[in-house]
Every structure is written in structure tokens, then in C-alpha cells.
LONUNU-6320 format. One record per residue: residue in three letters; x, y, z of N, C-alpha, C in turn. Coordinates in pm, 1 decimal, always signed. Example, Ala and Ser with C-alpha at 12.3 -4.5 7.8 and 13.67 -1.06 7.14 Angstrom:
2
 rest      nc1      nc2      nc3     cac1     cac2     cac3      cc1      cc2      cc3
  Ala  +1319.0   -569.0   +780.0  +1230.0   -450.0   +780.0  +1320.0   -330.0   +780.0
  Ser  +1285.0   -225.0   +708.0  +1367.0   -106.0   +714.0  +1290.0     +3.0   +787.0
! end
This chain:
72
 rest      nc1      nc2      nc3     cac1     cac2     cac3      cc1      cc2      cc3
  Unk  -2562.1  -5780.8  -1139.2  -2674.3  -5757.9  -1228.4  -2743.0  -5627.3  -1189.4
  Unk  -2738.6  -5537.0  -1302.7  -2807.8  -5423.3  -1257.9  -3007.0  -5382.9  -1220.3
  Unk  -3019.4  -5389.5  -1174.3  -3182.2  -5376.3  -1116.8  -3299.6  -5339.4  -1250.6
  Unk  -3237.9  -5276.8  -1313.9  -3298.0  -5238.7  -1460.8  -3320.6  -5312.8  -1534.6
  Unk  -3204.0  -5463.0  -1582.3  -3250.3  -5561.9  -1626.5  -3316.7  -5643.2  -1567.8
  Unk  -3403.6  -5651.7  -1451.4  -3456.4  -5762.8  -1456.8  -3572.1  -5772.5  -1484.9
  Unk  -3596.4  -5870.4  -1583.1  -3786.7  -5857.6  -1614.8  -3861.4  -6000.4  -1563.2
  Unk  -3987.7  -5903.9  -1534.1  -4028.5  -5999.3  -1477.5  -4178.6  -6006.5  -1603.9
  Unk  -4209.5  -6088.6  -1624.8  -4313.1  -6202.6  -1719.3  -4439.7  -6098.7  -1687.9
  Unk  -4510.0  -6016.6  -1749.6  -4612.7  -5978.3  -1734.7  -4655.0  -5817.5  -1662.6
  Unk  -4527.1  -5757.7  -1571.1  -4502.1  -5624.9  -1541.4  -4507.5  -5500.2  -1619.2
  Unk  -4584.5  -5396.4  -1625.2  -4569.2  -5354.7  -1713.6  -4464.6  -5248.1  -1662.2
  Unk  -4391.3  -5201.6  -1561.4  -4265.3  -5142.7  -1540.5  -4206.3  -5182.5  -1370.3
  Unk  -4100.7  -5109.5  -1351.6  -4028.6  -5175.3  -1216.5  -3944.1  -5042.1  -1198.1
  Unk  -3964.8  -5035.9  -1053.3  -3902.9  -4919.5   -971.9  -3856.0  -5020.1   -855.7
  Unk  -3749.4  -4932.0   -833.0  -3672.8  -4940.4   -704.4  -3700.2  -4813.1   -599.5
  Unk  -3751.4  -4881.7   -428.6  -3723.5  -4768.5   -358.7  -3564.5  -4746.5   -327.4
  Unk  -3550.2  -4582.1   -292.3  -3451.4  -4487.3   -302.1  -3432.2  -4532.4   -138.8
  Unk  -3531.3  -4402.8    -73.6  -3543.5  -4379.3    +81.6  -3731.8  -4393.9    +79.9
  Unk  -3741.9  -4428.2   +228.4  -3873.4  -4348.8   +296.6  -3843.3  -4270.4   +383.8
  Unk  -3910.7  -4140.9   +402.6  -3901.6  -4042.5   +483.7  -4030.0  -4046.3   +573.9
  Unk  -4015.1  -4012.6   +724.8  -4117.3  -4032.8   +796.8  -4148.7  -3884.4   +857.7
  Unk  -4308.8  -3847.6   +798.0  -4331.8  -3714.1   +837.3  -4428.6  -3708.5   +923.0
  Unk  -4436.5  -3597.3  +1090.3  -4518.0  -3569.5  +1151.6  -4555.9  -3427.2  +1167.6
  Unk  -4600.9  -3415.9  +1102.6  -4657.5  -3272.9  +1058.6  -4805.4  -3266.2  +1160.6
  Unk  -4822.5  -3120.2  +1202.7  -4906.3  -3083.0  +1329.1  -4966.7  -2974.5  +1247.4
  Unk  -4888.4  -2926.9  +1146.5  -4959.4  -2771.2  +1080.1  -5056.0  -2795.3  +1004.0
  Unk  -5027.7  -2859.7   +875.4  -5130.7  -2930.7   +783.7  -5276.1  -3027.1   +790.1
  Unk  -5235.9  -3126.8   +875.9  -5276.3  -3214.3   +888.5  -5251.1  -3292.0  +1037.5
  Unk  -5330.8  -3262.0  +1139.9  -5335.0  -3208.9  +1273.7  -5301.2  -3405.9  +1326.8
  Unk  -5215.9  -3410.3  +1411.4  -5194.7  -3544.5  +1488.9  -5200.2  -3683.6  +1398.9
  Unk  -5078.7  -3635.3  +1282.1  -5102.1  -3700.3  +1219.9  -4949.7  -3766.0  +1156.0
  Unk  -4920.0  -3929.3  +1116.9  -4765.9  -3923.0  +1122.0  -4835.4  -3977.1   +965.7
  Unk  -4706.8  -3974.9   +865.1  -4731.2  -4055.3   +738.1  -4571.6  -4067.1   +681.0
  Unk  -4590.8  -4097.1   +601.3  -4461.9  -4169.3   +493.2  -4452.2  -4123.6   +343.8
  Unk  -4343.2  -4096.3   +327.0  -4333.8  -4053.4   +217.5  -4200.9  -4137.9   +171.6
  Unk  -4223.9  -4196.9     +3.3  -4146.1  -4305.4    -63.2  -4087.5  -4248.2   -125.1
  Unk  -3981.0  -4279.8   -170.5  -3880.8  -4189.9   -325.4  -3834.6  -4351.8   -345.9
  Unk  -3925.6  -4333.5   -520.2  -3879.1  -4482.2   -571.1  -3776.4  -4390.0   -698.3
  Unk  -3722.8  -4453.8   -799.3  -3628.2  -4450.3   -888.4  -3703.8  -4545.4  -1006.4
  Unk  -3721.8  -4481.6  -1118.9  -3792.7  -4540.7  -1210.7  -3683.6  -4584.7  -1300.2
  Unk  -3733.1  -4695.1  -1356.7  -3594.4  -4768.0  -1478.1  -3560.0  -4606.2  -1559.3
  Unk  -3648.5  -4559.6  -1612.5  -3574.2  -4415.3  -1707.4  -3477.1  -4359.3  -1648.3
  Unk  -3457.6  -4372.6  -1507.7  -3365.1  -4236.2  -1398.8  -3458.9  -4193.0  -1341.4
  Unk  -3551.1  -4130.0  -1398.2  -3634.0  -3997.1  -1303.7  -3643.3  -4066.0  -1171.8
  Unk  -3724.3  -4022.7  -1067.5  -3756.2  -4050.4   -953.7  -3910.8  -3975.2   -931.9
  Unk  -3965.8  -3995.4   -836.3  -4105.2  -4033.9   -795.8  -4125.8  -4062.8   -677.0
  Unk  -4174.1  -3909.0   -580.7  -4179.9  -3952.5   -391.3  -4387.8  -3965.0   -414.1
  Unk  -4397.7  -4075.6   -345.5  -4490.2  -4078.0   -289.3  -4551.3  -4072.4   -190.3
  Unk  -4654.0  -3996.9   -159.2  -4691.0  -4006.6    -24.5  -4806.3  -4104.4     -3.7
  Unk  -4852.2  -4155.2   +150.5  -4955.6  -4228.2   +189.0  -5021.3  -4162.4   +235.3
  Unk  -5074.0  -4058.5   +213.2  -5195.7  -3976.6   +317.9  -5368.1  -3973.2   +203.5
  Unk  -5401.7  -4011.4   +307.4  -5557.5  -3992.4   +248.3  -5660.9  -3929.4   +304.5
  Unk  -5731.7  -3886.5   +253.9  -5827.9  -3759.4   +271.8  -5926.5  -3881.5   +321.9
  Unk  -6008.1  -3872.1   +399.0  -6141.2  -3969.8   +391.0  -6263.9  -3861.4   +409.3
  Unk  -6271.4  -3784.4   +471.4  -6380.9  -3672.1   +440.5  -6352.5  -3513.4   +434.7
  Unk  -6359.6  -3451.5   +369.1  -6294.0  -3304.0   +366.2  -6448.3  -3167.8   +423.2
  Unk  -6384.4  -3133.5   +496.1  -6498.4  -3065.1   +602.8  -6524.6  -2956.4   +515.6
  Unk  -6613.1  -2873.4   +553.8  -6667.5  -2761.8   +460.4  -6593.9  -2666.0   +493.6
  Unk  -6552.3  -2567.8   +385.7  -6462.3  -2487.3   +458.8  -6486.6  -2368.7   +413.7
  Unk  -6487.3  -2287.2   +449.3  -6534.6  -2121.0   +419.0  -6450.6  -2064.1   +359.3
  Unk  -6501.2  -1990.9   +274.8  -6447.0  -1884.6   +136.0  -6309.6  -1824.1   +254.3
  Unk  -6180.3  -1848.1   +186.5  -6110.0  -1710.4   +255.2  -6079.4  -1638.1   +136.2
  Unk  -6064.6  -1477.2   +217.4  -6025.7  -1365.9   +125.1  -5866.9  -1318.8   +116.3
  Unk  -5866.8  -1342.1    -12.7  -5686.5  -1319.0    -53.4  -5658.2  -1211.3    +26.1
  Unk  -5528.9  -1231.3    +76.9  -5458.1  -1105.7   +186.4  -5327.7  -1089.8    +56.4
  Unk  -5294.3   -953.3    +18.5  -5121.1   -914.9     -1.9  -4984.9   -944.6    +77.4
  Unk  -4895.2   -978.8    +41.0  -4743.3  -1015.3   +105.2  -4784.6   -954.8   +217.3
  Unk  -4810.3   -793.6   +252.2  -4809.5   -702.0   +368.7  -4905.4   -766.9   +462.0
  Unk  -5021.1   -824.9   +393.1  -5100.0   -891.9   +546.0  -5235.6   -794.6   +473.5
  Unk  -5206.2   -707.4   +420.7  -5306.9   -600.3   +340.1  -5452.3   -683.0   +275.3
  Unk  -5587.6   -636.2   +308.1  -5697.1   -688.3   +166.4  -5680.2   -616.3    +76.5
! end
């Protein structure tokens, strides 16, 4: 039975996960591990989600656009 047919009573759609990928990223988002989902939607397409959440975003000062060269 293929995963696409099955309905369930009241759903309004159904995905299958693909993979989770486990990311520890130090550049972005400092000492920090999270997860990222790749589900498969009944259409085909696909859809990675991540779990990261912001809970307070610090104030952050104007930066000034630099050129490819590093140039203002």
C-alpha cells in the first residue's frame, strides 16, 4: 500500500519524513545543535524544516554595506 493512499478521517493532508539532518553550527547561532526535517508531501514536492527558535533577538546595530572587494 502506497503511503499516499492512506486517509485518515478528519486530516487535512499527510507527509512522510524523508531524512533528519543534525546541525551544529558555531557561526550563526553560537553553541547551539538543532534539526532539520525533509518531509515529502503527497503532491511530490518536499519541505525541510527546521526547529530553531528565536526567543529574544538582541539589538543590533546598523551595519554599512561593504562591496565584493571589502570596499565602502
Amino acid at each position: 500500500m502506497d503511503w499516499r493512499a492512506i486517509d485518515l478521517h478528519g486530516a487535512a493532508s499527510i507527509s512522510r519524513v524523508v531524512n533528519v539532518f543534525e546541525i551544529r553550527d558555531m557561526r550563526g547561532i553560537p553553541w547551539t545543535k538543532y534539526k532539520i526535517k525533509v518531509l515529502e508531501e503527497g503532491s511530490g514536492g518536499f519541505l525541510a524544516v527546521a526547529n530553531v527558535c528565536v526567543k529574544k533577538m538582541p539589538m543590533a546595530l546598523p551595519m554599512e554595506r561593504q562591496g565584493s572587494d571589502g570596499q565602502k
